[in-house]
Each structure stands twice: as C-alpha cells, then as structure tokens.
C-alpha positions in Angstrom: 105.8 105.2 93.8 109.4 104.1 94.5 112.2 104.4 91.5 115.6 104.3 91.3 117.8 107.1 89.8 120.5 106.4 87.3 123.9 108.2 87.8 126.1 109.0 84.7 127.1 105.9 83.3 123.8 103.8 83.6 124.5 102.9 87.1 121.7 102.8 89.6 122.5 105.4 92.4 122.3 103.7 95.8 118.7 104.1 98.2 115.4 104.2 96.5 113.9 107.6 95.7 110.4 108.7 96.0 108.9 111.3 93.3 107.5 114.3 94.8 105.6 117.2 93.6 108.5 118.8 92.4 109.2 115.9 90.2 105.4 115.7 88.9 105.4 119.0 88.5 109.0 118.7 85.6 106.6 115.8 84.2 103.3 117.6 83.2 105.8 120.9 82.0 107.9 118.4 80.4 104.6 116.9 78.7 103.2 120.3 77.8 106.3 121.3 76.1 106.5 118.4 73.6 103.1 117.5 73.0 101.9 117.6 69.5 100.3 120.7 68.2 98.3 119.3 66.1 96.7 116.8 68.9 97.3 118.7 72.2 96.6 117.1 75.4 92.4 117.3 75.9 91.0 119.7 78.3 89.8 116.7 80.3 93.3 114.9 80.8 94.5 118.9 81.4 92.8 119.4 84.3 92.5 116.0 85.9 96.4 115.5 86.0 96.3 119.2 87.8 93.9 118.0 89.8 96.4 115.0 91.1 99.1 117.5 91.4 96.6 119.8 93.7 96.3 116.3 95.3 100.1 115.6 95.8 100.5 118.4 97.3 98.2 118.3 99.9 98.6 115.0 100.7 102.6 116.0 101.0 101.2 118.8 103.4 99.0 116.9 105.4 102.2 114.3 106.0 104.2 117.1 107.2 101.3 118.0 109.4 101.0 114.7 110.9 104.9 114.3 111.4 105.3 117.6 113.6 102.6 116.3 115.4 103.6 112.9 116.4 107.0 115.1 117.2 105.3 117.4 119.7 103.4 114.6 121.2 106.3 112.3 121.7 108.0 115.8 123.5 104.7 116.6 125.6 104.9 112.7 126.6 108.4 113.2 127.7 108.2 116.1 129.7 105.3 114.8 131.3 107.3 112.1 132.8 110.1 114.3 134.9 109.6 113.9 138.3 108.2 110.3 138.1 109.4 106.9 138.8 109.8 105.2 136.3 111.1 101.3 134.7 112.7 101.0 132.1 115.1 98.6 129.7 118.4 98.5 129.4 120.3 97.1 126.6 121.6 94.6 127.9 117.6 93.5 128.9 118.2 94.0 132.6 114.8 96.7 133.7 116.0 100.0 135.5 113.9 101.6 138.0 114.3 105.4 139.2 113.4 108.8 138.9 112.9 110.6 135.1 115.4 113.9 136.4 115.5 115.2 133.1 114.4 114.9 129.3 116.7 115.5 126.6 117.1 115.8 122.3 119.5 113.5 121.2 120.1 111.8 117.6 116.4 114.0 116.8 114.8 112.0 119.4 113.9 112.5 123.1 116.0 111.0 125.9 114.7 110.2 129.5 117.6 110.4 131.7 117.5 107.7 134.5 119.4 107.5 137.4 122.8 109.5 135.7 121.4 107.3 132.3 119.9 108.0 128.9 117.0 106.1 127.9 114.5 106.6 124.9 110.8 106.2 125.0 111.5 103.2 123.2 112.9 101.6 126.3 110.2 103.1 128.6 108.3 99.5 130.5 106.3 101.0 133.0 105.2 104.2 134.6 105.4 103.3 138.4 104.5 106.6 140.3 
C-alpha cells in the first residue's frame, strides 16, 4: 500500500512511501495502547493481525532474498562474458563488436567494458564467440 507523508504544515512530502513492518508494527502498539478497556481488541483480531505482521515480514525477507539474488546472477552473467566477443549498442544505436576485457561496478550496476568502452548488460545484442 502506497501513501504519502505529510510534512509540518499539511504539505504532502515529495515521492510516495511504502509502509513497512516497522510502520505496522507503531500501528498494532499504537492500537493496543488506546483501545478501550472495557471492550479490548478480541483474541481472534489479536492474533490474526500478528499473524499478517509474521507475514510482512517474511514476505519483506523473502524480497531481500530475491533482490541479492538477481544481483549475484546479473555479476556471475557478467563475469562469464570476459574473454568473449561480443555485440553490443551504443547510444547513439550504432552495434559494437569486440572483446568483453573486463567487467566493472559502476552506478550499483555491472559494466562490460568493450573495446576501451563501458557498456551495461542492458546494451548487450549478441554473444558472438
């Protein structure tokens, strides 16, 4: 669930922001603290909204899994590509061909440098040798 945040003053702050489990977390403390004594929140509705935080948080976990994943695959796929010929796009849409001679991190992203040049993945046509 997307929502903005409102800075002092009533103004929305710029970018939406996502609630986390950090934020659900305030909520259900937040709910337990000023809840009626005299009606407290049921057993039932107790444990199923701990039971969507439990959830949250895995799903948050699994997420992080996934993303240092993908990361290590795009770096495996990289690497695996020095020493070959390869094509690849320039920006100005002309195609480059030559040799991968190194891979490197740049802007949190991997770089195949091509003939003295820096190319992402992105711009990768064709594996020719």
């Amino acid at each position: 669930m997307q929502v903005q945040h409102v800075q002092a003053g009533g103004q929305a702050a710029t970018g939406p922001r996502v609630l986390g489990k950090d934020d659900f977390l305030k909520l259900l403390v937040a709910q337990l603290r000023h809840q009626d004594p005299l009606q407290p929140v049921s057993d039932r509705e107790f444990v199923a909204q701990l039971a969507q935080f439990s959830a949250l948080e895995q799903m948050t976990n699994v997420s992080q899994a996934v993303l240092e994943l993908a990361r290590r695959q795009e770096a495996a796929a990289a690497f695996g590509l020095v020493g070959r010929r390869v094509r690849v796009q320039a920006e100005d849409g002309s195609t480059v061909e030559g040799m991968v001679s190194a891979v490197r991190r740049q802007d949190g992203m991997f770089v195949l440098v091509v003939e003295d040049r820096a190319y992402t993945l992105d711009q990768l046509v064709e594996v020719v040798a």
